[in-house]
N, CA, C and O atoms as a GROMACS GRO file, in nm:
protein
  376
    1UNK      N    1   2.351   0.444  -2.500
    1UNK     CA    2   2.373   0.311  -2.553
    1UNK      C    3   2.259   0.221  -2.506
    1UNK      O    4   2.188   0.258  -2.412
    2UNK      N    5   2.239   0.104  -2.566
    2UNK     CA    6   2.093   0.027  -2.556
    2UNK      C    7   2.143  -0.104  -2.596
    2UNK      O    8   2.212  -0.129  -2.694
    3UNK      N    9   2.092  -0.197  -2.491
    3UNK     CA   10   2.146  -0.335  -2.566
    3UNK      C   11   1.985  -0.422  -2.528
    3UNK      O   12   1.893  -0.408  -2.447
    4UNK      N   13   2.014  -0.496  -2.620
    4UNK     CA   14   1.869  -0.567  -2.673
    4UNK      C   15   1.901  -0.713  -2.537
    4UNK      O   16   2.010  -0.766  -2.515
    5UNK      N   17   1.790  -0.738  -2.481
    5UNK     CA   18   1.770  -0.877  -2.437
    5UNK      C   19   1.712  -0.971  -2.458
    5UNK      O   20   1.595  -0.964  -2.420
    6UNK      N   21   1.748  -1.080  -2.512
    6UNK     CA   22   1.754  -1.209  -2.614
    6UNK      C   23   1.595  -1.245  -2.519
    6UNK      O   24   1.591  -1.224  -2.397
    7UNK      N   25   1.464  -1.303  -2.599
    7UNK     CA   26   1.409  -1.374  -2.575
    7UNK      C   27   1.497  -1.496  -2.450
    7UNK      O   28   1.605  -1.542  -2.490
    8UNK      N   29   1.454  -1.535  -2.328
    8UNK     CA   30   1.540  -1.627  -2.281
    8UNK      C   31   1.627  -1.622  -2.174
    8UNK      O   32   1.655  -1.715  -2.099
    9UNK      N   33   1.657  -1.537  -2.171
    9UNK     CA   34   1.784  -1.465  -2.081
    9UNK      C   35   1.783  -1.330  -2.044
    9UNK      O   36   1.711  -1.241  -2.090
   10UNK      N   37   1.852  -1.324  -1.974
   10UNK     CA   38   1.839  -1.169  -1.892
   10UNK      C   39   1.986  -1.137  -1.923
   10UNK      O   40   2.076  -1.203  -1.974
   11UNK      N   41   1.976  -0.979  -1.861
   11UNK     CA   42   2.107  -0.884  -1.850
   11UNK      C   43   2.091  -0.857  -1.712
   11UNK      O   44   1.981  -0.866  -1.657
   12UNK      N   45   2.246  -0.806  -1.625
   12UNK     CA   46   2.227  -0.713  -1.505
   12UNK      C   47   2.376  -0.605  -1.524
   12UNK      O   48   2.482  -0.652  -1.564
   13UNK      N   49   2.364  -0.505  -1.500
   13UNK     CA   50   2.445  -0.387  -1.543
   13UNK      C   51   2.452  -0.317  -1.453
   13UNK      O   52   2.345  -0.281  -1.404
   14UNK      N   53   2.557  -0.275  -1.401
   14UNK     CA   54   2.623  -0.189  -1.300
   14UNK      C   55   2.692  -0.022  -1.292
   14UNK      O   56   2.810  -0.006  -1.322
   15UNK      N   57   2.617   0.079  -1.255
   15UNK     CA   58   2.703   0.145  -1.274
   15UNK      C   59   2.760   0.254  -1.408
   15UNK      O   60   2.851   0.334  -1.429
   16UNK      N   61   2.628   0.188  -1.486
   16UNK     CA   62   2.671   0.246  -1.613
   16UNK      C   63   2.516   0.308  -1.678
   16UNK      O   64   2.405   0.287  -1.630
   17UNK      N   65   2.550   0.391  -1.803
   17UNK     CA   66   2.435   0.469  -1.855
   17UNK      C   67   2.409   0.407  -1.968
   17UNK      O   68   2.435   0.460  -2.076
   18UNK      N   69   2.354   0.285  -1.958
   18UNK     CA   70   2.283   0.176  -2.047
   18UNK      C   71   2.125   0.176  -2.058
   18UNK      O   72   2.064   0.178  -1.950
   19UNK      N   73   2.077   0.174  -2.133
   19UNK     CA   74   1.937   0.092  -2.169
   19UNK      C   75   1.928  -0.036  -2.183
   19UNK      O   76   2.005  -0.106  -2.249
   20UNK      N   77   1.839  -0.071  -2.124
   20UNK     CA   78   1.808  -0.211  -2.168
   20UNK      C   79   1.666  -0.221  -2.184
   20UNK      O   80   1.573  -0.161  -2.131
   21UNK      N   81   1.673  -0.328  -2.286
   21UNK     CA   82   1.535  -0.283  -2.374
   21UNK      C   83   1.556  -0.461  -2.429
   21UNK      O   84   1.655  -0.531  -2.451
   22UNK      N   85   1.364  -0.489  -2.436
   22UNK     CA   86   1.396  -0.669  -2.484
   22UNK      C   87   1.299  -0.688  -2.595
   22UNK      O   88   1.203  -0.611  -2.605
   23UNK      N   89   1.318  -0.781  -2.677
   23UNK     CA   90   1.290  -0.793  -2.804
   23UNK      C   91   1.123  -0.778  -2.758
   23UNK      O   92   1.084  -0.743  -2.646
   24UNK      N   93   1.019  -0.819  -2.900
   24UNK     CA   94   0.873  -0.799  -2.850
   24UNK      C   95   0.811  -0.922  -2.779
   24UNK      O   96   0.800  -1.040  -2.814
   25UNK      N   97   0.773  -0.851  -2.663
   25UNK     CA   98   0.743  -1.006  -2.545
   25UNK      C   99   0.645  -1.072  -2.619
   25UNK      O  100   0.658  -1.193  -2.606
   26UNK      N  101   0.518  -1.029  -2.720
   26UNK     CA  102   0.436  -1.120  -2.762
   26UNK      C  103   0.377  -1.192  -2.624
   26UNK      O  104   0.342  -1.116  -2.534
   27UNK      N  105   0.366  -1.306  -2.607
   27UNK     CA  106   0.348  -1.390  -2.490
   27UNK      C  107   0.464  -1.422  -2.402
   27UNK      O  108   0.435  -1.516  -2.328
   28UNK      N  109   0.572  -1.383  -2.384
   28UNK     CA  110   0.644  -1.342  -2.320
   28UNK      C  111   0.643  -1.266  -2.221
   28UNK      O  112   0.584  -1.160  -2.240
   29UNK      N  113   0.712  -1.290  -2.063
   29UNK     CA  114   0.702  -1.181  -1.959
   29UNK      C  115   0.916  -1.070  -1.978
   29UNK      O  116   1.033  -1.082  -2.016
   30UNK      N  117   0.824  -0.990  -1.923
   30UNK     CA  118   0.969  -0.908  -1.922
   30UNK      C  119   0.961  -0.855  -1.712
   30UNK      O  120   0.870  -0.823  -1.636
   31UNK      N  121   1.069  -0.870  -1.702
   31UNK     CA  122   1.110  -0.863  -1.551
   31UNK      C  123   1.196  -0.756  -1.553
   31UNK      O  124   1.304  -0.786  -1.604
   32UNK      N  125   1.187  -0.633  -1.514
   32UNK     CA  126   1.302  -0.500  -1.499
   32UNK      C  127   1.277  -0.458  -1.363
   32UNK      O  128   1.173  -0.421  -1.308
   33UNK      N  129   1.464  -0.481  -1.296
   33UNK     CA  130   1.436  -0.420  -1.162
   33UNK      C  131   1.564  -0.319  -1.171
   33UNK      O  132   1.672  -0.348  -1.223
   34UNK      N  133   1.524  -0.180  -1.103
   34UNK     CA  134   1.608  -0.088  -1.085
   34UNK      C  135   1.672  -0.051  -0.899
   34UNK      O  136   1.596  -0.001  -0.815
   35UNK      N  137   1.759  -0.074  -0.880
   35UNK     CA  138   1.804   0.000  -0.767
   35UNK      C  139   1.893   0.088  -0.775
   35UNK      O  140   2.007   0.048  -0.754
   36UNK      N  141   1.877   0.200  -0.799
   36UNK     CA  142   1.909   0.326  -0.831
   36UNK      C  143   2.043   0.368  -0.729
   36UNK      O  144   2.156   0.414  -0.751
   37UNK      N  145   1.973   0.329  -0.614
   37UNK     CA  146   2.110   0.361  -0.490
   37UNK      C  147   2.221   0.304  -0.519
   37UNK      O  148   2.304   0.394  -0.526
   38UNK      N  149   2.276   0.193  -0.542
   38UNK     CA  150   2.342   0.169  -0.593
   38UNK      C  151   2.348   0.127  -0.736
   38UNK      O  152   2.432   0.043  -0.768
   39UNK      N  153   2.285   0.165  -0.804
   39UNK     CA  154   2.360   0.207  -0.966
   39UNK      C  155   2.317   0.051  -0.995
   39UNK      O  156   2.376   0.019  -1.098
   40UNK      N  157   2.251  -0.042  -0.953
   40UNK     CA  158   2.181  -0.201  -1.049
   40UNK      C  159   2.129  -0.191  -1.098
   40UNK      O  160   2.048  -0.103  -1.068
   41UNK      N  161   2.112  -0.250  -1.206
   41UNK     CA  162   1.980  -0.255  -1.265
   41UNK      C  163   1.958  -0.408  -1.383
   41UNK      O  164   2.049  -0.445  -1.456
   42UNK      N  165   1.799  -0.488  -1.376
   42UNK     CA  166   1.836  -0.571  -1.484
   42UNK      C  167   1.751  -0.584  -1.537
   42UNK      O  168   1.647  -0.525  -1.510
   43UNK      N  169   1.768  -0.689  -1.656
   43UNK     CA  170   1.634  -0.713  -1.734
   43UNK      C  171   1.619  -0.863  -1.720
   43UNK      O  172   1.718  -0.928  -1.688
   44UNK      N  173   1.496  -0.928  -1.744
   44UNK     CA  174   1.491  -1.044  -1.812
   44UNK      C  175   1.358  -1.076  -1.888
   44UNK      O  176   1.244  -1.044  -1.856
   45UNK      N  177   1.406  -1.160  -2.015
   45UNK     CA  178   1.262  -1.157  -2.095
   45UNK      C  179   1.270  -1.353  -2.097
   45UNK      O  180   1.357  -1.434  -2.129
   46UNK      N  181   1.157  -1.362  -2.056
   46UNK     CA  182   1.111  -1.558  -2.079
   46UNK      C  183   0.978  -1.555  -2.129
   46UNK      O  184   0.885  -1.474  -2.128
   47UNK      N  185   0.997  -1.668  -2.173
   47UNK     CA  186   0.867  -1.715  -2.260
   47UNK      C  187   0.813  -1.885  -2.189
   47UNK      O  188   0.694  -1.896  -2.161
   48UNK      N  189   0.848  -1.929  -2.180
   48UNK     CA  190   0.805  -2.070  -2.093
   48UNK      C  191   0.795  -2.029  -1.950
   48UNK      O  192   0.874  -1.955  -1.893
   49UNK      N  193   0.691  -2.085  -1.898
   49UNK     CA  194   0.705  -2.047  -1.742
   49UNK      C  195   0.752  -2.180  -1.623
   49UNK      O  196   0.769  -2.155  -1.504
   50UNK      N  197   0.766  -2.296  -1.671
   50UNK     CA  198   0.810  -2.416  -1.604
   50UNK      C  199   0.941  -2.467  -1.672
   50UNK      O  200   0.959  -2.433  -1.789
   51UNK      N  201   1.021  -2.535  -1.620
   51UNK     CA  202   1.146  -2.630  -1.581
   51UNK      C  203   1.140  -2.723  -1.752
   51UNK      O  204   1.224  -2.728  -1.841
   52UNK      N  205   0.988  -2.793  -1.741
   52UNK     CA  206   0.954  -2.867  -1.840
   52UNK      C  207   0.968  -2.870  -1.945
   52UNK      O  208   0.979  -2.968  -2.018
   53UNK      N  209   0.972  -2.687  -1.984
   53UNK     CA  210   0.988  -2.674  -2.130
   53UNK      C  211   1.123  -2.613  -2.179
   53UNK      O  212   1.131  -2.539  -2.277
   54UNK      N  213   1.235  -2.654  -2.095
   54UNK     CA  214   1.328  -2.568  -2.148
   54UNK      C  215   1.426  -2.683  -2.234
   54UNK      O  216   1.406  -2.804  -2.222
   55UNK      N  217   1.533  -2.624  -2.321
   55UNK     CA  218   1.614  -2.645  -2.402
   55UNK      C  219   1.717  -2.624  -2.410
   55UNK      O  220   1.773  -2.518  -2.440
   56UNK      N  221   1.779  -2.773  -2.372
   56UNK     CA  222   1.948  -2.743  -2.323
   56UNK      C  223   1.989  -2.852  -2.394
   56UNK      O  224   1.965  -2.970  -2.369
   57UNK      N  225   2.091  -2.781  -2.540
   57UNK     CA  226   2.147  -2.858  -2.633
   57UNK      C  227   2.293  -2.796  -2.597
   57UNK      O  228   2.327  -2.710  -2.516
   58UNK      N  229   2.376  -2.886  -2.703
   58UNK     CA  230   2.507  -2.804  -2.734
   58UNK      C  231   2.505  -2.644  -2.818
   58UNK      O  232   2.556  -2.565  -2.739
   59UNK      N  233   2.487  -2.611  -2.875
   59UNK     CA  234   2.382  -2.481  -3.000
   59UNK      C  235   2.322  -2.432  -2.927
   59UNK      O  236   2.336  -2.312  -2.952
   60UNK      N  237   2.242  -2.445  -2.825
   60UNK     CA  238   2.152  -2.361  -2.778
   60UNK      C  239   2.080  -2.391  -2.642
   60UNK      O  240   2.054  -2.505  -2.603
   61UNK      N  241   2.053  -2.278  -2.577
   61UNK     CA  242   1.991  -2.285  -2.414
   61UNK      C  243   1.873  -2.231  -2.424
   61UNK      O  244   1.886  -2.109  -2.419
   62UNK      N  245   1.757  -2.264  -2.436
   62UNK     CA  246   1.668  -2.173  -2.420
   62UNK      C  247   1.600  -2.229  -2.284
   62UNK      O  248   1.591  -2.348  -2.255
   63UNK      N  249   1.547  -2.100  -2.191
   63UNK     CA  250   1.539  -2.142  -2.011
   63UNK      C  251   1.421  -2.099  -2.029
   63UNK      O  252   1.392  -2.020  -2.120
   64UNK      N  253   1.332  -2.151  -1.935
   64UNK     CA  254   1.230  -2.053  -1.849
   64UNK      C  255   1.260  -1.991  -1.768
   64UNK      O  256   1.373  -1.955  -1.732
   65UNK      N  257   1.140  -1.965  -1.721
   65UNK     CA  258   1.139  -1.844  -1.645
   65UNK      C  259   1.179  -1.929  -1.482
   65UNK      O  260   1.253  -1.877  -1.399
   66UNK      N  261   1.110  -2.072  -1.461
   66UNK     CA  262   1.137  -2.084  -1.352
   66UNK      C  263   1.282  -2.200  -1.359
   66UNK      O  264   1.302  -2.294  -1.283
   67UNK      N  265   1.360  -2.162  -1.462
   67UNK     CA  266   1.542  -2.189  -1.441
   67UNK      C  267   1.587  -2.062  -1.403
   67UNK      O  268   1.646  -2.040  -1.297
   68UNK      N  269   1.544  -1.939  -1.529
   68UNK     CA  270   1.613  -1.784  -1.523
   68UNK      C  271   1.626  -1.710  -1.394
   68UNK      O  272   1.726  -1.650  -1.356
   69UNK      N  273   1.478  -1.727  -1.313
   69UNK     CA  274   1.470  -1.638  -1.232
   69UNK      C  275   1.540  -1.666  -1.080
   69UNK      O  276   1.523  -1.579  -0.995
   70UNK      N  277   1.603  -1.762  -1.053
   70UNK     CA  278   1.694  -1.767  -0.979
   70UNK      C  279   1.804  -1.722  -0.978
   70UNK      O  280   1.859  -1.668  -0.881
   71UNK      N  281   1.883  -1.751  -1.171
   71UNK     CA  282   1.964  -1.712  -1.185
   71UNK      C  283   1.988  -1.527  -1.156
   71UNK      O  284   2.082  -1.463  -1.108
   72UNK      N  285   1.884  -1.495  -1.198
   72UNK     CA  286   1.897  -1.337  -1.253
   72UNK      C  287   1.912  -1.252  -1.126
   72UNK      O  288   1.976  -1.150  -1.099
   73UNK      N  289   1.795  -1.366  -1.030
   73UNK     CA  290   1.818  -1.256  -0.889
   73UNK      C  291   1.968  -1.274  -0.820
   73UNK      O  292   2.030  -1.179  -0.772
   74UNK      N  293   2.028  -1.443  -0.823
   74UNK     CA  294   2.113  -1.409  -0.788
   74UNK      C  295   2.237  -1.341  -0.821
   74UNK      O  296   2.296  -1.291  -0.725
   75UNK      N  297   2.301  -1.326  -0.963
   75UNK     CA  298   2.337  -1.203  -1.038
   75UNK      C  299   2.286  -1.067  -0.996
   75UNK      O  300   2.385  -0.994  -1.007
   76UNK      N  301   2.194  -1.001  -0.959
   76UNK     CA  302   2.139  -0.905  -0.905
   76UNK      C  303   2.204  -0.857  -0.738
   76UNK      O  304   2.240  -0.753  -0.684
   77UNK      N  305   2.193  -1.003  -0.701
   77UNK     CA  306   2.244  -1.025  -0.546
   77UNK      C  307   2.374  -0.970  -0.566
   77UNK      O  308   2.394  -0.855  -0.527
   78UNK      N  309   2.494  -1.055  -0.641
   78UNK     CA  310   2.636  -1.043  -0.655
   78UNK      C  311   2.644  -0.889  -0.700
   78UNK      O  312   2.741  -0.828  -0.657
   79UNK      N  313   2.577  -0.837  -0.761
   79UNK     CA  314   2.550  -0.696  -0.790
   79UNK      C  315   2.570  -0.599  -0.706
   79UNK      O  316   2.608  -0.486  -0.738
   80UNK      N  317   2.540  -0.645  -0.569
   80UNK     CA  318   2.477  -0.570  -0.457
   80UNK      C  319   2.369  -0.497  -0.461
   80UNK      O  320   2.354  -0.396  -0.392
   81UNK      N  321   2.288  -0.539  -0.537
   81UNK     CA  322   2.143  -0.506  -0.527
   81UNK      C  323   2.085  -0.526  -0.401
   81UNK      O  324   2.097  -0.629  -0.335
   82UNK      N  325   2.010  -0.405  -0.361
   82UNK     CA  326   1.954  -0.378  -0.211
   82UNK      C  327   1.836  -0.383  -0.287
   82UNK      O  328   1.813  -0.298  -0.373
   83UNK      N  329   1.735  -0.505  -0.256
   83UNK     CA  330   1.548  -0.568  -0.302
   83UNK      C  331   1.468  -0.426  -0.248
   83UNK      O  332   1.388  -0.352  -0.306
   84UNK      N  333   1.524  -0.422  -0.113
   84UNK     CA  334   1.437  -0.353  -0.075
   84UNK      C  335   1.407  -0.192  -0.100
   84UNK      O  336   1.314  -0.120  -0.063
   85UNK      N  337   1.516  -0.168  -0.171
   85UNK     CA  338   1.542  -0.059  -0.266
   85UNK      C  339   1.494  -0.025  -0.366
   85UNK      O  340   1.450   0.088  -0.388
   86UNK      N  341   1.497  -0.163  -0.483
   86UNK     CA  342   1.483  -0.172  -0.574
   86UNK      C  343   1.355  -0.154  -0.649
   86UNK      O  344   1.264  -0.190  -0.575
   87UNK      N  345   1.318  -0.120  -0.742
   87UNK     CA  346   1.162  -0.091  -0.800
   87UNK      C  347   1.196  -0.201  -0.879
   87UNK      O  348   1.303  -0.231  -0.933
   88UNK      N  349   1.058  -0.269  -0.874
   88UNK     CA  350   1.048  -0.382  -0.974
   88UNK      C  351   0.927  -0.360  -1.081
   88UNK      O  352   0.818  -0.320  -1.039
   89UNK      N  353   0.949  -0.389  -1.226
   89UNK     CA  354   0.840  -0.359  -1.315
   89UNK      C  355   0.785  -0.496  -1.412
   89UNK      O  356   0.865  -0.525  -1.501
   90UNK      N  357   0.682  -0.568  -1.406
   90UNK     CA  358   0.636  -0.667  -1.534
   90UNK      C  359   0.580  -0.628  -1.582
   90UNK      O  360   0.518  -0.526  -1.554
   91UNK      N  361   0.572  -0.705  -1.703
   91UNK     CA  362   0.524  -0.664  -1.847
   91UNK      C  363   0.477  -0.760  -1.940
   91UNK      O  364   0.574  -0.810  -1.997
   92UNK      N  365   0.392  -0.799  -1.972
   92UNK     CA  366   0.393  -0.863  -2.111
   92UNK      C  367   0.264  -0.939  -2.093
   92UNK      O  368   0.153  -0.893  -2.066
   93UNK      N  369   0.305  -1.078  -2.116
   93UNK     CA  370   0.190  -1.194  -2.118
   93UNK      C  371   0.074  -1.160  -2.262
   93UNK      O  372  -0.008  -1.247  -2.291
   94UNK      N  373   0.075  -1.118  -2.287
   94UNK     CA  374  -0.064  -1.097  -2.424
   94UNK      C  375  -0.097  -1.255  -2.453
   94UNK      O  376  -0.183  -1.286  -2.536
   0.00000   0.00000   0.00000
């Protein structure tokens, strides 16, 4: 099974035999960290890299990277993601 990650937002998945896979970064970064020991793993794909440019309506959230990436690690954290475990991979920017 494979679930797509939205331009914007991240996934974190526990425990399970998932893919995660994110739309085409284009100028976009993609963030994938695996800790295998315990079974974490997440994605996140952003396209803005500052606070400045994000978009918070009723309809729609679109974050950067520096709203997301707090969020994602700490989701990762609640995970029990061990960092020091974990392999981390980026990607993108074109």
């Amino acid at each position: 099974m494979a679930i797509v990650v939205p331009k914007c937002s991240y996934r974190v998945i526990n425990k399970r035999k998932i893919v995660l896979k994110s739309e085409f970064l284009g100028s976009g970064i993609g963030i994938g960290v695996m800790d295998k020991k315990n079974e974490v793993g997440g994605l996140l794909h952003y396209v803005f890299p500052t606070k400045s440019f994000d978009i918070v309506k009723e309809e729609i959230n679109l974050l950067s990277g520096e709203s997301l990436l707090p969020l994602f690690f700490k989701e990762l954290k609640n995970f029990q993601c061990d960092f020091s475990e974990a392999r981390v991979v980026i990607a993108g920017g074109s």
